[in-house]
N, C-alpha and C positions, 0 to 999 in steps of 0.2 A: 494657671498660676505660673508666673515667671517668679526666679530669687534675685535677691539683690546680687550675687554674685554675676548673674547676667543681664542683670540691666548692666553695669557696670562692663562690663565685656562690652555689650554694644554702643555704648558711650567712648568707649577705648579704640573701638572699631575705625570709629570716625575721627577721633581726634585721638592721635595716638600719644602724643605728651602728656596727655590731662592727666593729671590728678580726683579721682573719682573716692566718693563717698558716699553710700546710698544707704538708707535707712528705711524699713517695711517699717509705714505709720500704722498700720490694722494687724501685721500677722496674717493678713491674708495676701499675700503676694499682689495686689495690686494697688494699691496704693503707697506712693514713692516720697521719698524727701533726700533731693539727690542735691552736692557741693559739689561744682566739677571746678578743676583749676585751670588753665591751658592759654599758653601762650597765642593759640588761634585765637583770642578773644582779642588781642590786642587793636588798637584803633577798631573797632567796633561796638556798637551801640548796646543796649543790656538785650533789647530784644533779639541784634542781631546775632547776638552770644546764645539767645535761649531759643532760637529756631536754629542754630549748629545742635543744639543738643538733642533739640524734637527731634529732627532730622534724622539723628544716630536711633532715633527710639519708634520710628513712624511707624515700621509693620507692626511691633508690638502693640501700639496704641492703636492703630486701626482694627486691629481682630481683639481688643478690649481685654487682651492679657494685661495690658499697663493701663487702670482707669484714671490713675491722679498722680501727675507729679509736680511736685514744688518744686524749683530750681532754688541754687541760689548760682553766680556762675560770677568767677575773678580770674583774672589774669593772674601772674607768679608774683609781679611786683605788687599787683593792690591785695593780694594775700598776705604779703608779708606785713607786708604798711597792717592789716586787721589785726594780722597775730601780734606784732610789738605794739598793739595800744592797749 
C-alpha cells in the first residue's frame, strides 16, 4: 500500500514545479485519481504529459503498489483558462 502523500512525492520527484493532487478512489492505497499541474507539459502532447507522469510513478506500478491511476495533466495557463470558466 502506498498513500497519496507519496504518490504525490514521486510525482514532485520528477517534475518539481507540478502542482499535485491525488485522491485514493478505493481507500485501499492503490488505486489513484491524480491532477498534476507543471509547466513541463508545455508544447507537449496529453500522452506525452501522461508518460512524464507514469514515468515519476513506474517502480511503484511495476511492483503493483500503484494498480490504477487516472490522470488528468494541465500546464499553469490551460489550468487557469479551466478554473475562470
Amino acid at each position: 500500500m502506498i498513500s497519496s502523500d507519496q504518490v504525490a512525492a514521486m510525482i514532485k520527484t520528477h517534475l518539481p514545479d507540478a502542482d499535485v493532487q491525488v485522491e485514493d478512489l478505493t481507500g485501499g492505497g492503490d488505486h489513484y485519481q491524480v491532477l498534476v499541474v507543471s509547466s513541463a507539459f508545455g508544447g507537449r502532447s496529453l500522452v506525452q504529459q501522461h508518460q512524464l507522469v507514469y514515468g515519476a510513478v513506474r517502480e511503484a506500478m511495476s511492483s503493483a503498489a500503484i494498480h490504477a491511476l487516472a490522470l488528468k495533466t494541465y500546464t499553469p495557463e490551460d489550468w487557469q483558462r479551466i478554473k475562470q470558466a
